[in-house]
C-alpha positions as CSV (number, residue, x, y, z in Angstrom):
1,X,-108.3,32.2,-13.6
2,X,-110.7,34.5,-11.8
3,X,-110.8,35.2,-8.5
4,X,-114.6,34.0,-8.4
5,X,-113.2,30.8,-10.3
6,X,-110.4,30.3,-7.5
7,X,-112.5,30.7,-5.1
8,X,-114.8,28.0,-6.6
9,X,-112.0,25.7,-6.5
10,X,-110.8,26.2,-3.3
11,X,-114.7,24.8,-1.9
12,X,-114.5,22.2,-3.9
13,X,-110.9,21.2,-3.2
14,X,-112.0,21.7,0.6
15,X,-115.0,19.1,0.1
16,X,-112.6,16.4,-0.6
17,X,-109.7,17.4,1.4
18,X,-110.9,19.3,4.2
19,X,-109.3,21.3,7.0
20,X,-107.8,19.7,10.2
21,X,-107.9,23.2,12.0
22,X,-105.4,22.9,15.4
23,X,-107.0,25.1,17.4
24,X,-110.5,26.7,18.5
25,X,-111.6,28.3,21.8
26,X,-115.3,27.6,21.6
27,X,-115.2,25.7,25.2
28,X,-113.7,28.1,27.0
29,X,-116.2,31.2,25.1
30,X,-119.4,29.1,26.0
31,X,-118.0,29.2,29.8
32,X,-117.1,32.8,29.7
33,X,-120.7,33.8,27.9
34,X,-123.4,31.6,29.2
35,X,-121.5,29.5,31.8
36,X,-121.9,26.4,29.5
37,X,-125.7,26.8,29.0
38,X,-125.7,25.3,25.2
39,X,-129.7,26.5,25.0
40,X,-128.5,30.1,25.6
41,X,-125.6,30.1,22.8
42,X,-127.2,27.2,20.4
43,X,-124.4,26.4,17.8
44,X,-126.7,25.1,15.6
45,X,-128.3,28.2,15.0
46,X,-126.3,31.5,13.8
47,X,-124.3,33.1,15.8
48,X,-122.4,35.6,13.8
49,X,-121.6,38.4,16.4
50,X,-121.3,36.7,19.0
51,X,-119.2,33.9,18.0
52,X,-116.9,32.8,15.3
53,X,-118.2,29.3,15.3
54,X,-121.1,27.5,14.5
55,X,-122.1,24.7,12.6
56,X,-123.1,25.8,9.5
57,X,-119.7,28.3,9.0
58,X,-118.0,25.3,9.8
59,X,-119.5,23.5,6.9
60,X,-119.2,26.5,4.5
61,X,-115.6,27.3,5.3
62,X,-115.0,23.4,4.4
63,X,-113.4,22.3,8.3
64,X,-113.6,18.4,8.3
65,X,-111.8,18.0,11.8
66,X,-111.1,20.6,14.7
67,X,-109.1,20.6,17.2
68,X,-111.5,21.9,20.2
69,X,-109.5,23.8,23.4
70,X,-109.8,22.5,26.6
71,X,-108.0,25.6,27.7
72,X,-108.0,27.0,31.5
73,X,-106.1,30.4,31.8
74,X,-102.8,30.0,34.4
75,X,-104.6,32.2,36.9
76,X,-105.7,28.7,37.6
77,X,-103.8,26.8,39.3
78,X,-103.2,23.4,40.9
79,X,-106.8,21.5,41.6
80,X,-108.6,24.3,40.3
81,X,-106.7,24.3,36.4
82,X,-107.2,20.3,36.8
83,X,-111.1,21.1,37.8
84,X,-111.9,23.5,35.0
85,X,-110.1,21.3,32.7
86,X,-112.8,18.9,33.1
87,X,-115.4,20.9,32.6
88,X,-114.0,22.4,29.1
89,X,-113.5,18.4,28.3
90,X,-117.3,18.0,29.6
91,X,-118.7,20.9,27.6
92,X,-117.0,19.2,24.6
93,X,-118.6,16.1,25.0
94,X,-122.1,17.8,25.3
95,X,-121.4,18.9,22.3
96,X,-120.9,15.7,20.5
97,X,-123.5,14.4,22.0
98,X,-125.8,17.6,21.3
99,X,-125.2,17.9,17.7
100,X,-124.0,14.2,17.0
101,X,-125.2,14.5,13.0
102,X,-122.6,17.0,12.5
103,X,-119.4,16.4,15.5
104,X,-118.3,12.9,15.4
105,X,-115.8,12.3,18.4
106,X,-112.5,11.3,17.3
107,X,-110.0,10.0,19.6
108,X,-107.1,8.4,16.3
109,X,-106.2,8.7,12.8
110,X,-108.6,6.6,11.7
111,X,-111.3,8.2,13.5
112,X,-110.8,11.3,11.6
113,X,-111.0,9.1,8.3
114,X,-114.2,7.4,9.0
115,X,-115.8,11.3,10.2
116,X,-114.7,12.4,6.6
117,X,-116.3,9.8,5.1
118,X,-119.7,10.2,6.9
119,X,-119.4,14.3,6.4
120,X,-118.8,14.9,9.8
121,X,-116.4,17.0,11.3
122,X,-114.5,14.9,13.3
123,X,-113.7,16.4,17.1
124,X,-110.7,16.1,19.0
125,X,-109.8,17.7,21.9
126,X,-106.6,19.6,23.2
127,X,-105.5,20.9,26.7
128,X,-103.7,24.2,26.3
129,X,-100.9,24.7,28.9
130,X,-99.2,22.1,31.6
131,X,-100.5,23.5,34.1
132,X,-103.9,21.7,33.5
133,X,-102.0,18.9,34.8
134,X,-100.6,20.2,37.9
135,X,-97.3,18.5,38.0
136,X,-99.3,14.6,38.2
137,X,-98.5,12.5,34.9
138,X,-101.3,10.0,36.1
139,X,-103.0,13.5,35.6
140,X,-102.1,13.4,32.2
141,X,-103.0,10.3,31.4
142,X,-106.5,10.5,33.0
143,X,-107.2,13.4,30.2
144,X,-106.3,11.0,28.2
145,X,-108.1,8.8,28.8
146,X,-110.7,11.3,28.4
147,X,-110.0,12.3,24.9
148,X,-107.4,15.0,24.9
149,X,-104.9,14.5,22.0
150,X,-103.0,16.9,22.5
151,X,-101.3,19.0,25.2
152,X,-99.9,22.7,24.8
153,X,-97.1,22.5,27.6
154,X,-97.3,26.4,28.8
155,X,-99.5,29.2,28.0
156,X,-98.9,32.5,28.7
157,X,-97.1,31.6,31.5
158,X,-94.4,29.6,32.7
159,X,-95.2,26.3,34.6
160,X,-93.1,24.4,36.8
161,X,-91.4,22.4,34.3
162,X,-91.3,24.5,31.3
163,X,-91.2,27.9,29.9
164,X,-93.0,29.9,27.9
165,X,-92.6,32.5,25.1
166,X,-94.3,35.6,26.7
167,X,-92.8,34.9,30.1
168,X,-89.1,35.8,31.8
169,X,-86.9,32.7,31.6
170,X,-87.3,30.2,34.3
171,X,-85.9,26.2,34.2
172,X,-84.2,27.4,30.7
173,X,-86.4,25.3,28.6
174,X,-87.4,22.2,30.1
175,X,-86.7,20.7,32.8
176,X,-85.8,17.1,34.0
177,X,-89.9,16.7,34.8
178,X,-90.3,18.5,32.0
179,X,-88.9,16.0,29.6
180,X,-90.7,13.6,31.6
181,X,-93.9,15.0,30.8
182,X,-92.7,14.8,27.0
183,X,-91.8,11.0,27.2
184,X,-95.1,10.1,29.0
185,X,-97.1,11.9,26.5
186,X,-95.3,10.0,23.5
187,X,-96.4,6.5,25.2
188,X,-99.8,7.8,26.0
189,X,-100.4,8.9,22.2
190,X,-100.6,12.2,22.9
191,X,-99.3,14.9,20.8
192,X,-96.8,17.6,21.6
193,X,-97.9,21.0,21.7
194,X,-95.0,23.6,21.2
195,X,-97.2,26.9,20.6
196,X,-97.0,29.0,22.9
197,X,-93.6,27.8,24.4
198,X,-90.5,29.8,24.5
199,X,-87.7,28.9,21.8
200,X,-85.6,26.9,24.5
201,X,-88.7,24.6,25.4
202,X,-89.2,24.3,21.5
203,X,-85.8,22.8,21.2
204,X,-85.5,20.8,24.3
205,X,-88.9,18.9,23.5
206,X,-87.9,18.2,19.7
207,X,-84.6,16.8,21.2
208,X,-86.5,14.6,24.4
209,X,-90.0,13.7,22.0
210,X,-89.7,10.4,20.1
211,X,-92.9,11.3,18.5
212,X,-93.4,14.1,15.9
213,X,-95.1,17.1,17.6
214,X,-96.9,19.9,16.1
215,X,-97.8,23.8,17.0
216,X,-101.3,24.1,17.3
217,X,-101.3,27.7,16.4
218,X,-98.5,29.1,15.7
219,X,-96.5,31.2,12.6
220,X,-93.1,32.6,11.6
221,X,-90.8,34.4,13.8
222,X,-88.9,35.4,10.4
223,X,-92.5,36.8,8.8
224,X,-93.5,38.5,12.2
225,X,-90.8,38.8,14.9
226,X,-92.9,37.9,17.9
227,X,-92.2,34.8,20.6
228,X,-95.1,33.3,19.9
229,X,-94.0,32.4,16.6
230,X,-91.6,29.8,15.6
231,X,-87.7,30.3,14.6
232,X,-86.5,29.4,11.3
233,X,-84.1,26.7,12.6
234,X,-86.9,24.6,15.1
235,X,-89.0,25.2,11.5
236,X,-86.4,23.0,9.8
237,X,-86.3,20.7,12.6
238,X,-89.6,19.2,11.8
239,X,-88.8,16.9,8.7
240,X,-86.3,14.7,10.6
241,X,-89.1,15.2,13.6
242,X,-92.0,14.3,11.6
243,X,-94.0,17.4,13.0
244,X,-96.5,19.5,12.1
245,X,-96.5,23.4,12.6
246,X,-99.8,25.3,12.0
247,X,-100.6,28.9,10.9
248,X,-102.1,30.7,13.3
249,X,-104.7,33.7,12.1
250,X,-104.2,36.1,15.1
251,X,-103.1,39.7,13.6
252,X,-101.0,40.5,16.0
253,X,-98.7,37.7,15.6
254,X,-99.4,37.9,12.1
255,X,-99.0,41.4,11.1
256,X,-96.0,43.2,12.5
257,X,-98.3,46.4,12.1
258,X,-100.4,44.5,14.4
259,X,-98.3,44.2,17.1
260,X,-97.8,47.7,19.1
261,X,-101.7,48.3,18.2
262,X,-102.7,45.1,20.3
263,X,-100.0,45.9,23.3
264,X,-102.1,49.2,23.4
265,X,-105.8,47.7,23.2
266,X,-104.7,45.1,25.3
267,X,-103.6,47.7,27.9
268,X,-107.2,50.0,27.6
269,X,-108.5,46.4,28.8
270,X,-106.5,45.9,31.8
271,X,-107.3,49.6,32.8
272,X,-110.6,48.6,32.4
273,X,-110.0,46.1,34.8
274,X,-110.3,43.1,32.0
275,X,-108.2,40.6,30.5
276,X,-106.3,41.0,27.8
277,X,-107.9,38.1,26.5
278,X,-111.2,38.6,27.5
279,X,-113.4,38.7,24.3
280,X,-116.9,38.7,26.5
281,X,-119.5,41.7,24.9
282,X,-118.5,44.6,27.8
283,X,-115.0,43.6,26.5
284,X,-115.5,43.9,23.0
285,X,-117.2,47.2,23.3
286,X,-114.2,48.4,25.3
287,X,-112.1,46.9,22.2
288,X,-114.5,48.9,19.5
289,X,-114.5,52.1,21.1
290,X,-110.7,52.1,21.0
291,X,-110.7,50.9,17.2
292,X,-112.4,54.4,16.6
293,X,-110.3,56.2,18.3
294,X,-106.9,54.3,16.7
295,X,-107.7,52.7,13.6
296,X,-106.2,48.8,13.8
297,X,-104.1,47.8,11.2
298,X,-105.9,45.2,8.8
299,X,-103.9,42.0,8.0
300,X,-105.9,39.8,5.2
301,X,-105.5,36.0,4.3
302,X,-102.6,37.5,2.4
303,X,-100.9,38.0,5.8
304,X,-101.6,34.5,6.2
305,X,-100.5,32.9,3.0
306,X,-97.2,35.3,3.8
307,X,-96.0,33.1,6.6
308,X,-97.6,29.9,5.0
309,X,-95.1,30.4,1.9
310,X,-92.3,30.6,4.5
311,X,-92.8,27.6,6.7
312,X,-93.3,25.4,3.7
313,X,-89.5,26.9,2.3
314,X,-88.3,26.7,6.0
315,X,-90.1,22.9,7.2
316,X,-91.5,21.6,4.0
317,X,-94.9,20.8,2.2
318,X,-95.1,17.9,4.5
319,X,-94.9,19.9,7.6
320,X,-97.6,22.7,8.1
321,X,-101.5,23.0,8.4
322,X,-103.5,25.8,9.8
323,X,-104.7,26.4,13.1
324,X,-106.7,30.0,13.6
325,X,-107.4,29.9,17.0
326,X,-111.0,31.0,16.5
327,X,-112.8,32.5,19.6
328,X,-109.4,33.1,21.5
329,X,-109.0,36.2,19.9
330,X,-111.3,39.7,19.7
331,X,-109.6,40.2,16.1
332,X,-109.6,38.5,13.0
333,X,-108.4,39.0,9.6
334,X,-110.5,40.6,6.9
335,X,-111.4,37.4,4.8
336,X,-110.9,35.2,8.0
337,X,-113.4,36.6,10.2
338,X,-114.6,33.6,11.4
339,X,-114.8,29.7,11.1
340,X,-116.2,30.2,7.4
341,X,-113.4,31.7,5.9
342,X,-110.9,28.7,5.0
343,X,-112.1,28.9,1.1
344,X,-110.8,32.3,1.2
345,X,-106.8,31.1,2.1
346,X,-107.3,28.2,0.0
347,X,-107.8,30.6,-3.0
348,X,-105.3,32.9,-2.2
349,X,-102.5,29.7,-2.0
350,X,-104.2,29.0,-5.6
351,X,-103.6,32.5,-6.4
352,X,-99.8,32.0,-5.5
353,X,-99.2,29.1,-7.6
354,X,-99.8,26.0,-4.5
355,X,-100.8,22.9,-6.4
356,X,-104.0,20.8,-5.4
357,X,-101.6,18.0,-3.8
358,X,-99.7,20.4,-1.9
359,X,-102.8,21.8,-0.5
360,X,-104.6,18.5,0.2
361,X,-101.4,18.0,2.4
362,X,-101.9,21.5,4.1
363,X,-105.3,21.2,4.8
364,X,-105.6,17.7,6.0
365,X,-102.8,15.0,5.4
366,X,-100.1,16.3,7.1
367,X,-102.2,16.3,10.5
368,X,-104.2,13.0,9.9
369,X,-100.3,11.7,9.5
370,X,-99.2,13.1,12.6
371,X,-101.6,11.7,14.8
372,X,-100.9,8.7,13.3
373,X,-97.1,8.5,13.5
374,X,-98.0,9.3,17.3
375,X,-100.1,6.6,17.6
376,X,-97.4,3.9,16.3
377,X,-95.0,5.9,18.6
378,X,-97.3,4.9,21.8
379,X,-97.7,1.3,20.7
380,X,-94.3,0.6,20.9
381,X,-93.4,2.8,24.4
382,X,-96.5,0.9,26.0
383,X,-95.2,-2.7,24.8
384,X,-91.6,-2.1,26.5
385,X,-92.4,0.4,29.0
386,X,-94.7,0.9,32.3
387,X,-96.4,4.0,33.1
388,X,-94.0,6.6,34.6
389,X,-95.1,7.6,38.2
390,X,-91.8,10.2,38.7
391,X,-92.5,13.4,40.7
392,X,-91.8,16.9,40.1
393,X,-89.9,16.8,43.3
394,X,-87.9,13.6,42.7
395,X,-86.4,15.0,39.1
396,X,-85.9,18.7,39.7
397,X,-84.9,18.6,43.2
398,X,-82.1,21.5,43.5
């Protein structure tokens, strides 16, 4: 077969079983670039350069459900993370309601069935990092309540209660409120997000959740040895945990070329007086002037299908999807530059032999399933149990 005829496949394998992608950063972009003025940056109009997502690459890179950020970075803290949470969960709901003929919200399982059959892309929401919660689980529940399905327990940072990958160890995992926060997520419904988290609060949540969880964006620690990847053994963990891990796109956890190059770009920014995560346009030129200067190295959607062939030999068919935490990163790989570029993987899985049920799973079953097994979780917690109201200070008092 051709690569043209793979290719041609892979669309029309994707307009049947379309991608459930774990993670995008469009929310917290829109706030950094036009403080959440939608008529400034218009998604339904084209906004290649500026952004990796917009409608229509969302419809020709075949995404039927997306897993919208509510992130807040943990400079945030306390009211303020809990305040700018709910605007990223407001700006998503303009959204819907904005473009309603294309984003259907979708709060369960069978939500995201009924946007596929309507050809919309179903839109869920997820809060990246517990620190959007500031140690209150009626906190947590109030997002909730307000569509967030799932929560990433750190970011880049530790919080109170858990660590995380690219921080110095703190409570050694998770700690009593920690797993507290686990249990009241599983009655609430609401997934467990393990990217981001060190290997220790990987371990401790698979062993406190009674609900599968997933990794939003996340890829092998044995394809590219960096933290924010996961370890072969919490890989084959997820079959007996029902989860989900998801292939993240960023190069440098990706790419092991990729690595040192970013640790040096990221520094230019900070000496620049930026964050290393800043992807605003005075950022981005600060990012392209140093590409000239030191050529970055290139992973592809070969990179990609690298670590994708090990997590389905380390966790199973039945255990991985694809999350490419789109506008949270400045670089992309070629063939995945932006939201459009799904057919691309597709075919190079075709390439390597994946069968159409295998990727049907990949792409959109496993996920739909996992919300799902979630949801029967809650129903059962909320029939025998009442709401926890513990305290950060009761449980981890020294």
């Amino acid at each position: 077969m051709s690569a043209a005829d793979r290719l041609e496949e892979a669309r029309e394998l994707l307009a049947g079983h379309p991608v459930v992608d774990g993670h995008n950063d469009l929310p917290w972009a829109l706030r950094e670039h036009v403080r959440y003025d939608l008529d400034r940056m218009d998604i339904g109009a084209d906004q290649t350069g500026a952004l990796h997502t917009d409608l229509a690459r969302l419809r020709a890179g075949g995404v039927g459900a997306q897993f919208w950020s509510v992130y807040v970075p943990c400079r945030l803290a306390g009211d303020d993370a809990v305040s700018a949470t709910l605007e990223q969960i407001d700006v998503v709901d303009q959204l819907l309601d904005r473009y309603a003929a294309d984003l259907a919200p979708a709060l369960t399982a069978d939500d995201m069935e009924a946007a596929r059959r309507q050809g919309r892309i179903a839109s869920l929401k997820g809060a990246e990092g517990g620190h959007s919660i500031n140690n209150s689980l009626a906190t947590l529940r109030a997002l909730h309540a307000l569509g967030v399905r799932y929560m990433t327990l750190t970011h880049n940072d530790n919080n109170d209660w858990a660590d995380s990958a690219t921080d110095e160890p703190g409570v050694g995992g998770l700690s009593a409120f920690g797993r507290q926060v686990v249990r009241e997520m599983n009655r609430s419904g609401m997934l467990v997000d393990l990217s981001h988290v060190a290997a220790t609060t990987m371990r401790d949540a698979l062993d406190a959740t009674a609900a599968p969880v997933i990794f939003s964006h996340s890829s092998a620690r044995a394809v590219c040895d960096h933290p924010r990847n996961v370890p072969d053994d919490v890989l084959e963990r997820l079959p007996a945990n029902g989860g989900v891990a998801m292939a993240t796109f960023v190069p440098k956890f990706i790419l092991p070329a990729a690595v040192e190059w970013t640790a040096r770009a990221d520094d230019n920014l900070r000496a620049h007086g930026f964050d290393h995560l800043d992807t605003t346009a005075e950022a981005m030129r600060l990012h392209r002037a140093f590409e000239e200067a030191n050529p970055r190295p290139i992973a592809t959607a070969a990179t990609v299908a690298d670590h994708l062939d090990h997590m389905r030999e380390a966790a199973g068919i039945d255990h991985i999807g694809i999350g490419g935490d789109y506008d949270g990163t400045a670089f992309t790989p070629a063939g995945l530059d932006d939201v459009a570029g799904y057919p691309n993987l597709i075919a190079e899985l075709l390439h390597r032999g994946w069968s159409r049920p295998d990727l049907a799973k990949l792409t959109w079953s496993n996920a739909v399933r996992a919300l799902r097994d979630a949801e029967a979780v809650s129903r059962d917690l909320k029939a025998r149990t009442a709401p926890s109201n513990a305290t950060i200070d009761a449980l981890d008092a020294p």
